[in-house]
C-alpha positions in Angstrom: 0.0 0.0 0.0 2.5 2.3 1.0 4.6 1.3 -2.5 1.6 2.6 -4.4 1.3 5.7 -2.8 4.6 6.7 -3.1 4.5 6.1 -6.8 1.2 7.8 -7.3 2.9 10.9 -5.3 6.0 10.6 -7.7 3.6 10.5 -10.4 1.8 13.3 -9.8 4.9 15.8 -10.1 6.9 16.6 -12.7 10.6 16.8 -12.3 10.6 20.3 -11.9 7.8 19.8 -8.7 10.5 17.0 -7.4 12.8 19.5 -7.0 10.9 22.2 -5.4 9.3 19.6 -2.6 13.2 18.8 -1.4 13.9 22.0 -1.7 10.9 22.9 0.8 11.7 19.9 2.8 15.3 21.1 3.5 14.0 24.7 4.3 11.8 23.3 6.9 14.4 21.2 8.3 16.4 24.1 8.7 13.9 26.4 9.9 13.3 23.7 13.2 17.1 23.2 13.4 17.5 27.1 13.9 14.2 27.2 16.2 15.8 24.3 18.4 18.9 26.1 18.8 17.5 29.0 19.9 15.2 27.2 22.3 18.3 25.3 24.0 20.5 28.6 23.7 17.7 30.3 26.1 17.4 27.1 28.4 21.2 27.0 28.8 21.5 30.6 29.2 20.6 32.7 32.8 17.3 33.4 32.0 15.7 30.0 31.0 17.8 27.7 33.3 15.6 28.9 36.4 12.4 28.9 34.4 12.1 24.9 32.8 13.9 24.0 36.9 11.1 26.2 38.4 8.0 24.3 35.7 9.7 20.8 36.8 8.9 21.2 39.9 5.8 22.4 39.5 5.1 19.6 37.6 6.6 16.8 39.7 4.9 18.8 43.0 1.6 18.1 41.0 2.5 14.9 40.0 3.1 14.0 43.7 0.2 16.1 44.8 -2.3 13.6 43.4 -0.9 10.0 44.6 
């Protein structure tokens, strides 16, 4: 099944379209590379360290909270 919907993907674009979808795929890529880089610059960083220790807590106090 999954054989024959690749092939009626690949079918449905032209070589050109080929080209543009890889091309999309490795902007995305890149765009969640650059977004997960930031995120774990901010977390390492002063002002995010205290923030994700201070929601862990949180989180494992409600966690506790309800056994």
């Amino acid at each position: 099944m999954r054989r024959f919907i690749v092939r009626l993907h690949t079918a449905c674009l032209s070589d050109r379209d080929r080209g543009q979808a890889t091309t999309e795929y490795a902007l995305v890529m890149l765009g969640a590379a650059v977004i997960a880089l930031l995120v774990v610059g901010w977390a390492t960083s002063g002002g995010g360290a205290g923030k994700i220790g201070h929601l862990f807590d949180s989180v494992i106090d409600a966690v506790t909270g309800k056994l």
